[in-house]
N, C-alpha and C positions, 0 to 999 in steps of 0.2 A: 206432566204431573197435574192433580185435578186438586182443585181446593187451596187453601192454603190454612198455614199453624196456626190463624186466629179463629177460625170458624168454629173449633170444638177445642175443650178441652184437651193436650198433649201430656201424656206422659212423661217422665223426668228420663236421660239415659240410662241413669242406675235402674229404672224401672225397665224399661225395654232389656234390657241385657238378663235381667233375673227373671223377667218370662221366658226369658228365648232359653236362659240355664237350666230353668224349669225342667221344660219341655223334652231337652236332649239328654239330662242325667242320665235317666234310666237306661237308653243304648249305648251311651257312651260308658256307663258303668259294666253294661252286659259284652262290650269290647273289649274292654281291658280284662275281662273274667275270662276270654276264648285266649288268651296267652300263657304262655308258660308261668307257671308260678313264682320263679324268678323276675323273669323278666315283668311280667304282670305285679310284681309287687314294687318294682323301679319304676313302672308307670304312673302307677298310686302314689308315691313319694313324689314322683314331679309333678302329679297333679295338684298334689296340699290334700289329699285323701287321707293319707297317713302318714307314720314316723318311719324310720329304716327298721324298725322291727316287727313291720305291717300292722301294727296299734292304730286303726282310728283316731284320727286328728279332727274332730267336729269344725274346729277354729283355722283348722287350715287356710291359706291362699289357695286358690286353685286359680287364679286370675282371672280377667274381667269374661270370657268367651265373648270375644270380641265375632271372630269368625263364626263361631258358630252362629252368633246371633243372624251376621247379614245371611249365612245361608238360609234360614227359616223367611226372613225378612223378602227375601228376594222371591222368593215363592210366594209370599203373600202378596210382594210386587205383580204380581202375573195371575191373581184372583187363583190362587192354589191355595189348597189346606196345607199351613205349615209342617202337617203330621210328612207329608208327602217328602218333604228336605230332610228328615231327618237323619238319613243314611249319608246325607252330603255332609252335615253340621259335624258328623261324627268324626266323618273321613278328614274334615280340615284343621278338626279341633289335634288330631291323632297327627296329623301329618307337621302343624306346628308344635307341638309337644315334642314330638323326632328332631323337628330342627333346633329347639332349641336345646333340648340335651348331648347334640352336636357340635352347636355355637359354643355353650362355653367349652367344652373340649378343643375345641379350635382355638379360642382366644383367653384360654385358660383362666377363665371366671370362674371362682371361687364359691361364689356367692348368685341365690339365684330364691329372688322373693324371700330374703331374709334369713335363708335358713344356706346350709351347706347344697353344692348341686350336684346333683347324680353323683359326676364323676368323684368328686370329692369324697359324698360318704361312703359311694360303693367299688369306685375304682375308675378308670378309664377306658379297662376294654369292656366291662358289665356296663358300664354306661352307652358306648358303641352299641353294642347288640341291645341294648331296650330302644335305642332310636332306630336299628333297625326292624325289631318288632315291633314296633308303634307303625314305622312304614309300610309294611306289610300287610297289615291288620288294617290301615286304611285301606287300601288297594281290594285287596281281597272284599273286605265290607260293602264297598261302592261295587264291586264288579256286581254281588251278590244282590244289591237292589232289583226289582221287580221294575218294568216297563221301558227309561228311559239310560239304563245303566252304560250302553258302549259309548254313546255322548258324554255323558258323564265322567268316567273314566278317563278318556280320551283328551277331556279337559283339565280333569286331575293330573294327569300325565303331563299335559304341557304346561302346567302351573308350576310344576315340579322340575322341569326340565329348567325355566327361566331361576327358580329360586335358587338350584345349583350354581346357574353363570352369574347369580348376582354374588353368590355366596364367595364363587370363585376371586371374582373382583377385587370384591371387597378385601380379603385374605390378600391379595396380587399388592392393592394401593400399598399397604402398609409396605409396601420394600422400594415403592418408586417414590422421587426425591420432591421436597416441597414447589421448589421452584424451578426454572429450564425447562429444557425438552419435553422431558420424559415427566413435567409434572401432570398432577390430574387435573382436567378438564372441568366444567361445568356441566357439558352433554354427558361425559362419560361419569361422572358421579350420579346423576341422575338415571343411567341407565342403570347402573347398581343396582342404587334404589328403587327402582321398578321390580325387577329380579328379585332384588334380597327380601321385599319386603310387601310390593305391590302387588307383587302376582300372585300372592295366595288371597288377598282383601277381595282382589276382581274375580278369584276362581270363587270366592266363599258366595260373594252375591250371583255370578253367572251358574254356579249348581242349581242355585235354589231354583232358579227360572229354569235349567233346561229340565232338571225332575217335575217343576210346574207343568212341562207344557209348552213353555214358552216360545215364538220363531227367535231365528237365528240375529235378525236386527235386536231384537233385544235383548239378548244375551249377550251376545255382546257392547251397548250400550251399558250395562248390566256393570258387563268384566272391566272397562273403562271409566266407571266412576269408583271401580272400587282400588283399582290402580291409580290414581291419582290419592286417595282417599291415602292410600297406601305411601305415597310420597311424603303427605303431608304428616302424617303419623310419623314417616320416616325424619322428616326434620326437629320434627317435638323430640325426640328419643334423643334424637343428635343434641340438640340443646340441653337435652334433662343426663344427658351422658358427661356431662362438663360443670353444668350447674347444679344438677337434679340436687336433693336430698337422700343423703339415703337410705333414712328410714322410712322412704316413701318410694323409693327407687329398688333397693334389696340390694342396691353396689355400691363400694367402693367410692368416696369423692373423685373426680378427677379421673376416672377409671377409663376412659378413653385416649385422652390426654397419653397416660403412662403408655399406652399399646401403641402410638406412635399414629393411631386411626385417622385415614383422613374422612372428616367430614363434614358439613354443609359450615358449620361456624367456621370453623378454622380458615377453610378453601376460599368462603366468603371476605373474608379479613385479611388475609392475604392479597387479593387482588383490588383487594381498596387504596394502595400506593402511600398510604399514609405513613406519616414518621414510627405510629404503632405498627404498622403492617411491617414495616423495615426490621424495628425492633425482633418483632416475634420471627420472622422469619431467617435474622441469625440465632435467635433461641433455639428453635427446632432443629436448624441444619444442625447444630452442636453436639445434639441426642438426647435421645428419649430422654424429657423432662425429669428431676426427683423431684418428691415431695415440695420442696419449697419453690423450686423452678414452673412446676405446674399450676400455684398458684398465680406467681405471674404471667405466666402464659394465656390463661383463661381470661385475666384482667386486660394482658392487651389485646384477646380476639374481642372480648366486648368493647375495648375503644375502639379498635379500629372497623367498628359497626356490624361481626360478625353477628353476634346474636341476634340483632334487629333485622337483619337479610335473610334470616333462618326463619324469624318470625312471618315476616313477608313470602317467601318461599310456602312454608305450610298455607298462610292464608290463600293467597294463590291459588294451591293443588285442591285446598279445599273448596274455593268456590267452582273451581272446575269440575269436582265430583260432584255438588250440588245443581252445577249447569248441564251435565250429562243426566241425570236422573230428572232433572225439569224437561228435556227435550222428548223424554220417553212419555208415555201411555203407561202408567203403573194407579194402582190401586189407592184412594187418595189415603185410607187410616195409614197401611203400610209406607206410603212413598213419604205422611209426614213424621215414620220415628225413624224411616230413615235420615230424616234431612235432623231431626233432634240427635241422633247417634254418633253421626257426622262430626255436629256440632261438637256435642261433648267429649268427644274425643281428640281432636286438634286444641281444645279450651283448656287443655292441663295447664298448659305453660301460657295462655294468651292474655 
């Protein structure tokens, strides 16, 4: 990485993320218009484009475009015109939109950016098939790129492949037991997390580079800091899944807690031995917390120092992603909003 954040002026993340949202509107709006009109109108609702009666929502959430940004971003990593990723931005922005109107189907989330989600307003199997037309409409799109598309693709495909076995995981944990044998691991949580959540952060930035242009060392340097990147985001969530707000969250207090989910606080607290760790772990063996049990559950994973191991965990993943992208040859304006993006992203909770 060339230069450093003091040498010029840097942009704020909510800046970098509204160029990059900028930029990909217009394809990503002309996507969602090549779909069934059904299904293309369930797209638009999960996007925060509109209401379920396809009325234009100006004020909508449509959320941060996170991925789409790094796809653009990673292109510009590799001295490419961002114009060039924008097939990739589309594909990843499309392919997380799919998964998560799958996610809550699977974990029966209600609630999704504040408003009701898919499955809720429009059903459960209409909600299926718009995550599959979102899936398909990705694929198709990227095939359809000009120059660098069977790389592309290819990479899309195995980003896709890992997000299923994290997904699968994840879904698996909730049935094996806190403590003993068959409890979850720290390697095997983190591998989840790689899956569930990393592997499309590291596809979003390695697109942009292989539609760049980019060799293969850095693309995959690329895929590797956005996977890490992706951890650490993954532990914020985990934390904001327990404590979050959720007028600032779109869920439920406690809403992880209730689904029995194992994740980084809890796992963390747990194997801290403490008299709290005791406690909460005849809590949990007992069953899935109510309302009032959950709050004390939350209260003794933060005694017995889960939240702060979580904190640590993300800091960690995240200087990791910033030390994989310091290792590379990247462009210095691009490499430092990547390094501000980063930042602001793991800093919800820090």
């Amino acid at each position: 990485m060339q230069g450093t954040v003091e040498d010029v002026d840097v942009p704020s993340a909510s800046d970098v993320l509204r160029r990059c949202r900028e930029l990909v509107r217009p394809a990503l709006v002309d996507a969602v218009g090549r779909l069934h009109p059904w299904t293309g109108e369930m797209a638009a609702y999960s996007l925060g484009w509109s209401d379920t009666a396809g009325t234009p929502e100006p004020g909508g959430s449509e959320g941060k475009g996170v991925r789409q940004a790094l796809a653009l971003l990673g292109a510009e990593a590799v001295g490419a015109d961002a114009a060039c990723a924008v097939p990739g931005a589309v594909a990843v922005e499309l392919v997380h939109t799919f998964s998560l109107l799958h996610d809550d189907v699977m974990d029966a989330d209600a609630l999704r950016r504040r408003r009701p989600a898919v499955w809720k307003a429009y059903g459960t199997g209409p909600a299926v098939l718009a995550g599959d037309a979102l899936l398909a409409r990705a694929v198709t799109g990227l095939a359809e790129t000009p120059g660098h598309h069977a790389a592309a693709v290819r990479r899309l495909c195995d980003a896709l492949n890992d997000l299923v076995a994290g997904q699968a995981e994840d879904l698996r944990f909730e049935h094996r037991p806190w403590d003993g044998p068959g409890a979850v691991g720290p390697e095997e949580y983190r591998s989840m997390a790689e899956g569930k959540t990393g592997a499309l952060l590291g596809c979003a930035l390695a697109l942009g580079a292989v539609l760049g242009g980019a060799p293969e060392p850095t693309v995959a340097a690329l895929d590797r800091a956005g996977r890490h990147l992706g951890l650490a985001f993954q532990a914020v969530d985990d934390i904001l899944g327990i404590w979050g707000d959720p007028a600032t969250t779109g869920k439920p207090v406690h809403a992880d807690l209730h689904r029995g989910k194992k994740t980084h606080p809890v796992l963390a607290a747990l194997a801290g031995g403490s008299r709290a760790a005791r406690e909460l772990g005849t809590l949990l063996a007992s069953a899935r917390p109510t309302d009032a049990a959950a709050e004390r559950v939350a209260s003794l994973v933060e005694e017995a120092g889960g939240r702060a191991a979580t904190r640590g965990e993300a800091r960690r993943h995240l200087d990791a992603a910033r030390d994989a992208l310091r290792a590379t040859p990247l462009t210095r304006t691009a490499a430092r909003e990547l390094d501000v993006l980063f930042a602001g992203l793991a800093d919800r909770v820090m």
